[in-house]
C-alpha positions as a printed Julia matrix, in Angstrom:
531×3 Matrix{Float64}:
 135.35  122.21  63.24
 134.12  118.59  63.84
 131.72  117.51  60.69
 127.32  117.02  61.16
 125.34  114.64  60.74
 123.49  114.93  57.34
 120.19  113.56  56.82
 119.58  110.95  54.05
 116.74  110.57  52.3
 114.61  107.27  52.67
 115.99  105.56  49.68
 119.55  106.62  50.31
 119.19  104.75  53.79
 117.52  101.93  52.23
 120.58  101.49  49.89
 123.45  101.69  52.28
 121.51   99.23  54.66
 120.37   96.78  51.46
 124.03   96.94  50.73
 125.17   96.13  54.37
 122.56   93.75  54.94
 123.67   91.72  51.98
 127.14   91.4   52.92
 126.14   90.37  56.68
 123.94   87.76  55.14
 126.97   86.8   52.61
 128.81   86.39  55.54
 126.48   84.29  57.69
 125.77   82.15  54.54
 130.11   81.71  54.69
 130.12   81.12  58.44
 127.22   78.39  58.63
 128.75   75.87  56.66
 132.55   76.45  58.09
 130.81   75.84  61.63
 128.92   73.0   60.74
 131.36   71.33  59.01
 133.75   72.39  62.33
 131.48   71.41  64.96
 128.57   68.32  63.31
 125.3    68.58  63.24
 124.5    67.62  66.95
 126.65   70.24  68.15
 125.25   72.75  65.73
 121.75   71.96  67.2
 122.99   72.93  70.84
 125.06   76.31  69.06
 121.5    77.49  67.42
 119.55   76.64  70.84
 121.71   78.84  73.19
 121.9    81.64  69.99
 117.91   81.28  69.94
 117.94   82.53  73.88
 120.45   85.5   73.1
 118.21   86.36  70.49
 115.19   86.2   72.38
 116.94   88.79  75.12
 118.03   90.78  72.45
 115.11   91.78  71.04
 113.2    92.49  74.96
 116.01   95.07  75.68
 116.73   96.31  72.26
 114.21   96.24  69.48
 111.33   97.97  71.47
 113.95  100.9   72.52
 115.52  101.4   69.4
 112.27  101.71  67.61
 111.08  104.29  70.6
 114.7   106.33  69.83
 114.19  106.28  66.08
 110.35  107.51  66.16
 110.94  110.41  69.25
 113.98  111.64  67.62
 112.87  111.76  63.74
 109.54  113.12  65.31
 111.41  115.93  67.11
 113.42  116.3   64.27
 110.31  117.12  62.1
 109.81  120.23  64.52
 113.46  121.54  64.81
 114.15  120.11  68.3
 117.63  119.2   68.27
 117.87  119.46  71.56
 114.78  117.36  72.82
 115.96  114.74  70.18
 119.48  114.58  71.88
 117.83  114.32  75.22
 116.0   111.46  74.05
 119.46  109.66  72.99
 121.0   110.19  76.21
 118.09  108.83  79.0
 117.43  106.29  76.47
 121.47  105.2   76.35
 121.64  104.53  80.32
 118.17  103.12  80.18
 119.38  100.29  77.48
 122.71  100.04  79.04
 121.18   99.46  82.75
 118.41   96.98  81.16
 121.18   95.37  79.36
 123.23   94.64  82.32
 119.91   93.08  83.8
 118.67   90.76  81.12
 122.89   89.75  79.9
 123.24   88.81  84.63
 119.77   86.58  84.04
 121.18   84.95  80.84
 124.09   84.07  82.4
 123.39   83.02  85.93
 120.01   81.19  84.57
 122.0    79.58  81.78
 121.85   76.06  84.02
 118.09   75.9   84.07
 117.24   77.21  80.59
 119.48   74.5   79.27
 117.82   72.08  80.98
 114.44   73.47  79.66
 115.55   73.52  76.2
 117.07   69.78  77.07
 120.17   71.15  75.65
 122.21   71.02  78.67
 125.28   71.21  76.42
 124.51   74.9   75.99
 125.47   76.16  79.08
 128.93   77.41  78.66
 127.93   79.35  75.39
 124.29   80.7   77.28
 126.85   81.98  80.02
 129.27   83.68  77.81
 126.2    85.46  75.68
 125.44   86.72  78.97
 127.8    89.91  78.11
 126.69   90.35  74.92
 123.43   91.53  75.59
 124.83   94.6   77.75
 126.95   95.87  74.81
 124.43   94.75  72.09
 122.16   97.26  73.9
 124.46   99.98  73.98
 125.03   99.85  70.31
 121.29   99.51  70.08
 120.86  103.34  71.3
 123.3   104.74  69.01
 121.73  102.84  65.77
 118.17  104.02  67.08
 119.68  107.72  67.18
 120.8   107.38  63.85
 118.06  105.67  62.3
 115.71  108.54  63.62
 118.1   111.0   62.44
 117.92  109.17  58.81
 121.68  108.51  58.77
 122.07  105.49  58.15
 125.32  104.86  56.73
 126.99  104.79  60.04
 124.39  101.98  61.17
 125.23  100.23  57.8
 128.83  100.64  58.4
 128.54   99.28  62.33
 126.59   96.24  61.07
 129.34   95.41  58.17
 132.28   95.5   61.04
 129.82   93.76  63.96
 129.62   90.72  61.33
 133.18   90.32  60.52
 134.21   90.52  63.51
 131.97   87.84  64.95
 133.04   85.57  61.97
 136.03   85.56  62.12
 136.68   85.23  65.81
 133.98   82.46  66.48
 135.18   80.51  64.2
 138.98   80.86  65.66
 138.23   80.19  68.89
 135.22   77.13  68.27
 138.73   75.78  66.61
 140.7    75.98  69.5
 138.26   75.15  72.09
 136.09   72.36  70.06
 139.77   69.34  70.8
 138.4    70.0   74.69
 134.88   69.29  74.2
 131.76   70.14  72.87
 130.61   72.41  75.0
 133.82   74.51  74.64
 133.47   74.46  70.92
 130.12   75.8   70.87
 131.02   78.2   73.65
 134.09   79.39  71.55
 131.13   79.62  68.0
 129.25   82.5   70.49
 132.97   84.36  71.45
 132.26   86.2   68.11
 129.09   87.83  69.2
 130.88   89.76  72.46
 134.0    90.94  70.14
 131.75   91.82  67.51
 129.53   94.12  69.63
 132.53   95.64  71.2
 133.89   96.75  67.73
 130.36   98.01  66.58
 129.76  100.13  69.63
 133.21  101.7   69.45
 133.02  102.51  65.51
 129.3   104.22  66.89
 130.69  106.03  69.49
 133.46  107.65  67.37
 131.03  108.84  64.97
 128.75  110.46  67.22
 131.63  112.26  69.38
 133.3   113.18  65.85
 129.57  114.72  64.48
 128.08  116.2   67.63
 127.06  119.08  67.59
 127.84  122.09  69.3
 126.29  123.14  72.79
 124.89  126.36  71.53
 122.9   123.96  68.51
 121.6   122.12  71.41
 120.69  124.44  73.68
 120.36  124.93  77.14
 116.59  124.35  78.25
 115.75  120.65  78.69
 112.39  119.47  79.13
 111.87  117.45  82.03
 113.3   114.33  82.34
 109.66  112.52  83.56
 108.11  113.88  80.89
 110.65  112.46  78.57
 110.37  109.22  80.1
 106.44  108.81  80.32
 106.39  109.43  76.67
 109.15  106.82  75.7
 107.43  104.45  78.08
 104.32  104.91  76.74
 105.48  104.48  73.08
 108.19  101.62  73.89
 106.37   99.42  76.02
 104.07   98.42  73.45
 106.46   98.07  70.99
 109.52   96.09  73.32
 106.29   93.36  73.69
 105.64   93.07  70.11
 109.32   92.17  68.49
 109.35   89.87  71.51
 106.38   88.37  71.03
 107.94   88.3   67.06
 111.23   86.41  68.35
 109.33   84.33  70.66
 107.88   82.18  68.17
 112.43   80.52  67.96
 111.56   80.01  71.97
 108.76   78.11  71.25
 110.42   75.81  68.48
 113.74   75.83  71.03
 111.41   74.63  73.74
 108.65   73.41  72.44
 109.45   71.92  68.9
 112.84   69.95  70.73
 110.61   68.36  73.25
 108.04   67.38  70.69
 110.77   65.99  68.49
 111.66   63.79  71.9
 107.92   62.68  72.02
 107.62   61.58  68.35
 110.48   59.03  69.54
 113.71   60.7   68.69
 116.66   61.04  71.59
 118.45   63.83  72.73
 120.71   63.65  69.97
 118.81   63.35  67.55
 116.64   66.1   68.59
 119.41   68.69  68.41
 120.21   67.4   64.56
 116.46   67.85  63.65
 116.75   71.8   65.07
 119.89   72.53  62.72
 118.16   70.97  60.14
 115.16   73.2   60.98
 117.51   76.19  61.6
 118.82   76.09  58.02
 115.29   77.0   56.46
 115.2    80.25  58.68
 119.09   80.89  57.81
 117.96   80.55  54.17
 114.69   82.75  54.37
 116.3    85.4   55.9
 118.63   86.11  53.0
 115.87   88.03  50.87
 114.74   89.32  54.32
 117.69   91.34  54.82
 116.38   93.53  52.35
 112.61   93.96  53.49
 114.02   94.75  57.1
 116.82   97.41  55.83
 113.63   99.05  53.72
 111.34   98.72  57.1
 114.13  100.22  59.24
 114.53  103.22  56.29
 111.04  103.33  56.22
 109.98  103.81  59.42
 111.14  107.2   60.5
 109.85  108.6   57.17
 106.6   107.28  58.1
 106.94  108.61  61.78
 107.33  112.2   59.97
 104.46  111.83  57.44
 102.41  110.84  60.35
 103.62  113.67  62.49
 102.92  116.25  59.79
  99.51  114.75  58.56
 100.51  113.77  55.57
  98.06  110.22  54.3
  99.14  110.59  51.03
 102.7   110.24  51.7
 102.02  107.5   54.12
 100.09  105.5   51.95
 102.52  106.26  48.96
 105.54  105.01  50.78
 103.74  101.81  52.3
 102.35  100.75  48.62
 105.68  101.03  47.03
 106.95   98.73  49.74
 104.42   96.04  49.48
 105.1    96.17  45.54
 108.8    95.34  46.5
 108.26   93.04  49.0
 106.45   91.12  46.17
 109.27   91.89  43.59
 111.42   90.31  45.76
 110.14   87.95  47.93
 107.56   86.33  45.47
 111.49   85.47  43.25
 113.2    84.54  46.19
 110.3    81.84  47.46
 109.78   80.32  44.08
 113.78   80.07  43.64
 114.26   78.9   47.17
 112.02   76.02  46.85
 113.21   74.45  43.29
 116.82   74.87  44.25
 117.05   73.62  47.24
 118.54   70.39  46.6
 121.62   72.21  45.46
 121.67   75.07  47.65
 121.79   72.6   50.8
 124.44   70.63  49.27
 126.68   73.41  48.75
 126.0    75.57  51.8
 125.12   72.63  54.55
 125.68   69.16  55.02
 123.5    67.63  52.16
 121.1    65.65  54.34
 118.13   65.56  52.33
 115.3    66.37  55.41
 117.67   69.67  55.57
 116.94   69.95  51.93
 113.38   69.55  52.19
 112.65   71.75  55.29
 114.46   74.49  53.3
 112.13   73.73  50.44
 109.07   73.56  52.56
 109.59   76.6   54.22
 110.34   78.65  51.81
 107.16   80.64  51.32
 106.94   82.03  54.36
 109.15   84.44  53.34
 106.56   86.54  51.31
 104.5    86.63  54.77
 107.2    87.43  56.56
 108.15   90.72  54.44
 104.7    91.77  54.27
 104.2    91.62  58.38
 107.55   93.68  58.27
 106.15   96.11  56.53
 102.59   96.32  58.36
 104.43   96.12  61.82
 106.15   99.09  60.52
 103.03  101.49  59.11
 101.34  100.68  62.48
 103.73  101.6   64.85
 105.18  104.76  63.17
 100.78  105.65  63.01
 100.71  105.32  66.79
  99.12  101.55  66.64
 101.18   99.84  68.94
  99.06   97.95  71.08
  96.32   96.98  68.22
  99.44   95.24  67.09
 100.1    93.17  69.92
  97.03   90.97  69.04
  97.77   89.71  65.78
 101.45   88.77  66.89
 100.41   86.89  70.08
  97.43   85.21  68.57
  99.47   84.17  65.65
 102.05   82.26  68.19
  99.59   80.74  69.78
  98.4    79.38  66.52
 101.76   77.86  66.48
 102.12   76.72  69.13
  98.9    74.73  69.05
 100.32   73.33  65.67
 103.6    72.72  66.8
 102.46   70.48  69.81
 100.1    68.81  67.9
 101.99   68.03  64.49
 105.96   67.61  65.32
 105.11   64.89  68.33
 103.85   62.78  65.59
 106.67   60.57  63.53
 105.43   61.11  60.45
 105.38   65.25  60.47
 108.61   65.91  63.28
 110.14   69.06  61.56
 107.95   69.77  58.65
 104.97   69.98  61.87
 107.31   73.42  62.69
 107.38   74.49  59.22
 103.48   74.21  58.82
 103.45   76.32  62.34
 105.17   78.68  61.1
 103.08   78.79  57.85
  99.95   78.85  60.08
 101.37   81.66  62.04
 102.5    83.95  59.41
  98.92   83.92  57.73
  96.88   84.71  60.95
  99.16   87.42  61.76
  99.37   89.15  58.4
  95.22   88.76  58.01
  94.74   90.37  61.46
  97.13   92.83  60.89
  95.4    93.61  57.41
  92.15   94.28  59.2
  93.44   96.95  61.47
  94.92   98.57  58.53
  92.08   98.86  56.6
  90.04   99.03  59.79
  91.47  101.51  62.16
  93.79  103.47  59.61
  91.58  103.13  57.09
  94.51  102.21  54.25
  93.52  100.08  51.44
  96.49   98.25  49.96
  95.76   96.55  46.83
  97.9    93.4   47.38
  96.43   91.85  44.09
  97.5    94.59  41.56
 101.05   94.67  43.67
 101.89   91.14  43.4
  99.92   89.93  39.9
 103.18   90.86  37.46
 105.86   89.24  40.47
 104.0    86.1   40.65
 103.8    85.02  37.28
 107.34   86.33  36.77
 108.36   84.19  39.19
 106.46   81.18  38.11
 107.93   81.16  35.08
 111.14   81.22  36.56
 110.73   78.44  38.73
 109.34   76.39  35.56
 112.62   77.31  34.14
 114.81   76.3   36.83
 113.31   73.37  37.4
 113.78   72.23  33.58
 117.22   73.07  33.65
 117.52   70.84  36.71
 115.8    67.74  35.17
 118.7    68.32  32.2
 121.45   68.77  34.4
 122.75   65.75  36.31
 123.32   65.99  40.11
 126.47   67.46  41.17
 128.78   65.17  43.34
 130.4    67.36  45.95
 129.94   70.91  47.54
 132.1    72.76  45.25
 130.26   71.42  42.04
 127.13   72.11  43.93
 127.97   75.68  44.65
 128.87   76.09  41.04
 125.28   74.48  39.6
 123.65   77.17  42.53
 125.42   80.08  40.98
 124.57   79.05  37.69
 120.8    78.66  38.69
 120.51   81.96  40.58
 122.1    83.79  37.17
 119.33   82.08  35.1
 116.89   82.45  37.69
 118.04   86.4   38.2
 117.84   86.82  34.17
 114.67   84.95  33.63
 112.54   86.87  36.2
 114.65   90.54  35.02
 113.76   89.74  31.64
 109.98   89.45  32.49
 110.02   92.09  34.76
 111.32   94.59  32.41
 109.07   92.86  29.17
 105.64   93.27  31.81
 106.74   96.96  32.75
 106.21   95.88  36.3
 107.73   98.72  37.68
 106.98  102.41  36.75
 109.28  104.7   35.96
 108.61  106.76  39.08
 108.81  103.78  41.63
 112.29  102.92  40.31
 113.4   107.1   40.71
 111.67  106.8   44.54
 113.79  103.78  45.26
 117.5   105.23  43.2
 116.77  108.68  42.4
 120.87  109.59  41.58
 120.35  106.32  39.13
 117.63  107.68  37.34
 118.72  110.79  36.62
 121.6   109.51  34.9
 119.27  106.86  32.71
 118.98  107.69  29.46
 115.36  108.4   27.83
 115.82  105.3   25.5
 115.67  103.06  28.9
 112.26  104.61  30.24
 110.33  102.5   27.69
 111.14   99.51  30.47
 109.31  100.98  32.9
 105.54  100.95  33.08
């Protein structure tokens, strides 16, 4: 008898994927530096412009549908239709694998003129070999959607773990062996990683839902119709599929828009492309403490989509407070920390040049905007909000946009003009999003209470930090660097625990939601921590 799938609860799933998520980004933070030092800056530039374009066609075939899988299944699972939730997972499956196919042919056959439009025509070869990518990206896409609405998300944890290390260590093999031809071929050979990845992913997926399906008697025999099916994922999916793209858009706008500015405010071709990997290192470094918001959004969201489903405010507005707290907890730390080490952080992990140092320092507060719109993208969707949210998301690129063109074609701003964009953005979208919360749903989050304790935890971190680094001299090389970083993020880590724990910033019952087998075993001397 083949095993079942056995449902997790919300902070079980957040764990696994926090822990997954951490190792990808551990990972990525190894790879990045190994390719840059591999390949040079310029080349970089052209590897993160042809990745920005894979990205952007990832997230129009996959996001929206995996979203749509995770809500229709956990909602069916609420009611005890195993069968309509495994219908969804199959029409769903062929839709993602037929869309795939579509989007991967257009990436690849159109990789000459969006090249040319990014004025990276250097990107070609690696746009055309993404092209594949897509297709099985999507197919993996179904299978984590099925899961995620089924709340196991180990297996989705495990894929992502295997997906990584795959695509590390074979892009970096074969940008080795291809870069002595020419730069094109070594960038091509940095995205080989992303089709071998996806391949082991999806085959780890598939063997875990042949090995836990259920039998055809659990199932049953009567299947809805399959229009009916459709209209509803449709309806919910649409809406969705044109929000995360209108999310990811905002890279095609700095691919297209921020590279031709850069050529405006009098820099060549060249140059251009180093400015983007010098831009591209602030996102890489923001989306380290990200990893963790989106594992808890993707946890969170079909345990929102069942609260919702069974009426249950209370539980909704529960689970979306406690998230905002954390996004503070961490994100709040992780800004602060970002932006006083810097310096050594881009001398260990990049290439030292100091406007890479600076853009990393400059942009990183947009993470604590960028957690919180995770988390309100979430609570609206899984409340049937969909497309109220499309206006905050495409007003807030056009926001950027408009400071993009006007700031980064000017010598003096360039790159920082991108990082005040993105600034711009972030707060338009998060107000407007705010407003139909408290609007429409009619949810009052008290960000002020949340984030009081995390702020001036963190500022007194930072003030640390920062002392320590006027003491300290500056480190030579990267491996002294990286040694001065880890020794900053312990202090940093033990400053802000210390105050944490001293302020009683978290209660007692927050910490048991988040790691309830953890709090059981506390004993009652430590509860005098917790507020």
């Amino acid at each position: 008898m083949s095993p079942t799938l056995k449902e997790e609860s919300t902070s079980e799933g957040f764990l696994a994927l926090t822990l997954a998520s951490f190792l990808v980004k551990l990972l990525s933070l190894i790879y990045v530096p190994l390719l840059l030092y591999l390949i040079k800056a310029e080349a970089h530039g052209v590897y993160i412009t042809a990745y920005d374009f894979f990205a952007f066609a990832f997230v129009i075939t996959n996001e929206g549908l995996t979203k749509g899988i995770a809500r229709m299944v956990s909602d069916r699972m609420a009611r005890g239709d195993l069968a309509g939730a495994h219908q969804v997972f199959r029409m769903t499956r062929r839709m993602l694998l037929v869309l795939g196919l579509a989007v991967g042919a257009a990436l690849t056959f159109g990789a000459g003129p969006l090249s040319e439009l990014a004025q990276a025509p250097k990107a070609r070869e690696a746009l055309t070999l993404l092209g594949p990518s897509v297709a099985v990206c999507s197919v993996s896409s179904a299978y984590r959607g099925y899961f995620q609405g089924r709340r196991v998300l180990k297996q989705n944890a495990i894929s992502m773990v295997l997906e990584q290390s795959a695509n590390v260590l074979f892009s970096l093999l074969f940008a080795v062996l291809l870069l002595p031809i020419s730069m094109e071929m070594g960038v091509a050979g940095a995205t080989s990683g992303t089709l071998l990845g996806a391949l082991l992913s999806v085959a780890y997926l598939m063997w875990v839902h042949r090995r836990t399906q259920e039998s055809p008697e659990a199932l049953g025999s009567a299947l809805r119709e399959n229009r009916t099916v459709l209209r509803t994922l449709l309806a919910y999916t649409l809406p969705l599929s044109i929000a995360t793209a209108a999310t990811q858009f905002g890279n095609i706008i700095d691919v297209i828009n921020v590279k031709s500015r850069l050529v405006v405010s009098g820099l060549s071709t060249a140059q251009a492309n180093i400015a983007y990997s010098q831009l591209s290192s602030c996102k890489t470094m923001i989306a380290v403490p990200l990893t963790v918001m989106a594992a808890l959004a993707t946890s969170l969201f079909p345990a929102i989509t069942r609260a919702v489903a069974l009426g249950d405010r209370e539980e909704v507005a529960r689970k979306v407070n406690l998230s905002v707290k954390l996004n503070y907890l961490l994100c709040f730390p992780s800004a602060v920390g970002l932006m006083v080490v810097a310096g050594p952080a881009n001398r260990a992990i990049f290439d030292g040049a100091a406007e890479r140092g600076l853009l990393i320092a400059l942009g990183a507060g947009v993470v604590v905007f960028s957690g919180l719109i995770l988390i309100q993208t979430v609570l609206l969707q899984a409340a049937g909000y969909q497309r109220q949210v499309l206006k905050p998301l495409i007003l807030g690129i056009v926001v950027k946009l408009l400071f993009n063109y006007f700031l980064v074609g000017q010598p003096q701003w360039r790159a920082q003009g991108a990082v005040v964009g993105s600034y711009a953005q972030s707060v338009v979208t998060f107000l407007l999003c705010e407003r139909i919360i408290r609007g429409s749903y009619r949810l009052a989050v008290p960000h002020g209470a949340l984030a009081a304790k995390a702020a001036l935890g963190s500022l007194l971190m930072g003030a640390v930090l920062w002392g320590v680094q006027r003491l300290v001299p500056v480190a030579p090389g990267r491996l002294a660097n990286a040694g001065l970083l880890l020794g900053l993020m312990v202090l940093g880590i033990f400053t802000y625990g210390a105050w944490i724990l001293g302020a009683r910033a978290v209660k007692f019952q927050e910490f048991s939601n988040l790691a309830p087998k953890l709090a059981r075993k506390l004993p009652p001397s430590f509860k005098r921590f917790f507020g």
